[in-house]
Each structure stands twice: as structure tokens, then as C-alpha cells.
N, C-alpha and C positions, 0 to 999 in steps of 0.2 A: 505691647503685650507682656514683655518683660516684667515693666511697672506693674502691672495686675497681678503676677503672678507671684513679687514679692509681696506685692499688699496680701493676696491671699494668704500666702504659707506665715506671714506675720500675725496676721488673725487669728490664722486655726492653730499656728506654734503657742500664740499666747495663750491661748483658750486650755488649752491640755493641759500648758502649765500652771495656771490660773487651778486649773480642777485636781490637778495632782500634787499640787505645793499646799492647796487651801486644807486638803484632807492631810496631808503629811502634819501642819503645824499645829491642825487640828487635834489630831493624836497624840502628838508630841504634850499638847498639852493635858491629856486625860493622863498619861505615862507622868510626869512630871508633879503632877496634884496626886497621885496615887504614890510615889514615892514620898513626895513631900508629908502624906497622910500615913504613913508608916503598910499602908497597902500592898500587896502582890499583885505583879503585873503579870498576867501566864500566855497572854501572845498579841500580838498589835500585825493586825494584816492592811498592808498596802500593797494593791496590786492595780492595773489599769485598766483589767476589767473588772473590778469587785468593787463595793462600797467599803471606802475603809473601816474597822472596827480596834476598838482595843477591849480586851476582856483582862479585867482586872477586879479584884477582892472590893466587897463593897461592904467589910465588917464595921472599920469605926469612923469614917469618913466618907459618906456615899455622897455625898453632896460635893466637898470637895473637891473629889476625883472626877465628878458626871460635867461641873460647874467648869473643871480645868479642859475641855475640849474646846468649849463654845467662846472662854476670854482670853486665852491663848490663841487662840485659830483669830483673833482679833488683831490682839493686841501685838504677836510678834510681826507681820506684818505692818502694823502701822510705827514699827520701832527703825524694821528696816528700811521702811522710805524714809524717815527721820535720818538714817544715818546716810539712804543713796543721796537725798538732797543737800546735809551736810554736808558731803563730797563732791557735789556740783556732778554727779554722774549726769553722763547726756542720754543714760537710758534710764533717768527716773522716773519716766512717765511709765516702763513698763513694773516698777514697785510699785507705780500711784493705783495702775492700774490693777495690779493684784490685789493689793492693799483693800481699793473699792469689791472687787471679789468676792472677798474674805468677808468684810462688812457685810456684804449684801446676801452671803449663802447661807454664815453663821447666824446672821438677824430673821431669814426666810426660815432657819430650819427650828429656832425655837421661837417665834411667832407664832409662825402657823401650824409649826408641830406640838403646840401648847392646845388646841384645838381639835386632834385627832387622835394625840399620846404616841407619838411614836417617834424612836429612837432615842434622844436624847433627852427629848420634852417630855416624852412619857416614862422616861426615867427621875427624871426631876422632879415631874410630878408624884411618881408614886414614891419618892421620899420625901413628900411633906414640903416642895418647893411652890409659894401660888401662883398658878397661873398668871397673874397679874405681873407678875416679874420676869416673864417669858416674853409677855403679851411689850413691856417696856423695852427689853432688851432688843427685841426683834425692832419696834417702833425708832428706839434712837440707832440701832447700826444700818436698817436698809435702807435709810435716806442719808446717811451719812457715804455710806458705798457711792449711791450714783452723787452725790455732790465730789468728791474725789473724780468719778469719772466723767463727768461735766469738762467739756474741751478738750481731752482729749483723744478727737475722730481724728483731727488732720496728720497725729503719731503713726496712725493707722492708715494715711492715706484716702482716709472720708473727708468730703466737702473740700476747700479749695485747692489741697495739698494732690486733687484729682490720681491718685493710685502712687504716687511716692512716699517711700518707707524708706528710712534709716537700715542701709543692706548691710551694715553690724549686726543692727537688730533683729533682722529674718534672722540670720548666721547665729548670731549668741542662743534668740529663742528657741530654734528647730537645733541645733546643737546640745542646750542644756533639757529639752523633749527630751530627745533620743538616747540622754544618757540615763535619765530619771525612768524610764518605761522599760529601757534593759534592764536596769539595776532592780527595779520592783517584779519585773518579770523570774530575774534572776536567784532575787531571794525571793519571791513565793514557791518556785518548785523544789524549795526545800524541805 
């Protein structure tokens, strides 16, 4: 019972982190292309229960700045499994695992958001981005994500590894939760 009950909180610890890290790096990157762009950043909200946003100036670089959410939300991810793996970390399968995440939300949200215009996609779209470039982006990062997450169930306690989980791992992932959901909780009611 134990075993199940770390398998569990391993899953749903990753998963929060997974949805809270992906829109953090996300922003990070609209903030960063918007500075890079000589743009005004006027409020970036992360909270855990809101969809994250960044509202910033979209005078001489709209593309830029709209562009820097969705390759950013990619690519720092797949920098920092490059360097967990460089390290020989024994929890890089939980960077592989974001990493796949990140791929697979940022590639779902302007694929398919390329098709209905909304948020990002229909921002890109309405400055003059085509469609066709949403439609690739989406196409090469969502099968890139689940190939990343291909093998591994057993980190997680799926298939032969029958409900054993790395109890660092519960501990690191429901630990760095609980600090990421206070902190966001803490600066939104600001």
C-alpha cells in the first residue's frame, strides 16, 4: 500500500509540476523576446489556478515577443535535461519527462490553436504568421514530447517496476509542488 501511495503522489507531484514549470518557462519566454524586442512587459501572471499570461507592448516586434512563449517553453526544457543528463542526475527522467511535457503542450497549443485562433495561435496568426507554421510546429514537437516519454512508466512505477518509485523522487517532486504553488499563490495576491 505504501508502494501505491508513493507511485501515486509521484504522478500527481510530477504532473502539477509538469503544468506549472511548462507555463512558468513559457512566459519566461514571451518576457525575454519582449525585452529582447525593445518591448514593455506590464504584468506576467502565474498562479495555480489561472492560465498563465504575459501582457506586454506589441509595437515593433509582435511576432517576436508572441514566437518567444511557445520556443522558449521548448527549448529551455530540453537544455535543462541536456545538462540533468550531462550530470548523470538519477532523476533525469523526471527533466526527460517535463521536457516531453513542454513538447507536447507548446506543439498541442499552437497546432491546434492554429485552427480555432486562440491564444497564442491567434495571435500569431493575426500578425501575419501562416498557419502552415503553427500547423509544423505543433507536428514536429508533439511526437517529439511522447518519443522523450517512451520508457518511461517503470520511473513512475507503471509496468514491471509494479508501484516502486524513487522515494527521493516523491520527496524532491511534492516538495518543489508545494514550494512553486505557495510562491505563485503568494505573489498573485499581490
Amino acid at each position: 500500500m505504501k508502494r501505491r501511495l508513493d507511485q501515486f503522489v509521484l504522478i500527481l507531484a510530477t504532473a502539477g509540476l509538469c503544468w506549472l514549470g511548462m507555463q512558468a518557462v513559457h512566459e519566461l519566454g514571451h518576457v525575454l523576446a519582449a525585452l529582447a524586442g525593445g518591448e514593455s512587459v506590464r504584468k506576467v501572471v502565474l498562479h495555480p489556478m489561472a492560465i498563465s499570461r504575459t501582457d506586454a507592448s506589441h509595437d515593433r516586434h509582435p511576432l517576436l515577443v508572441i514566437w518567444g512563449g511557445p520556443i522558449a517553453g521548448v527549448v529551455l526544457p530540453l537544455a535543462a535535461l541536456a545538462v540533468a543528463r550531462a550530470l548523470r542526475s538519477g532523476l533525469f527522467y523526471l527533466f526527460q519527462f517535463f521536457a516531453g511535457f513542454c513538447l507536447i503542450a507548446n506543439g498541442a497549443y499552437l497546432g491546434v490553436g492554429s485552427f480555432v485562433g486562440v491564444g497564442d495561435a491567434g495571435d500569431l496568426l493575426q500578425h501575419g504568421a501562416p498557419q502552415g507554421l503553427l500547423i509544423l510546429f505543433g507536428l514536429l514537437c508533439f511526437p517529439a514530447g511522447l518519443i522523450l516519454w517512451n520508457g518511461l512508466g517503470p520511473h513512475f512505477g507503471l509496468g514491471a517496476s509494479r508501484g516502486r518509485v524513487d522515494r527521493c523522487a516523491v520527496l524532491w517532486s511534492l516538495g518543489l509542488l508545494l514550494v512553486i504553488v505557495l510562491a505563485e499563490v503568494v505573489a498573485g495576491s499581490r
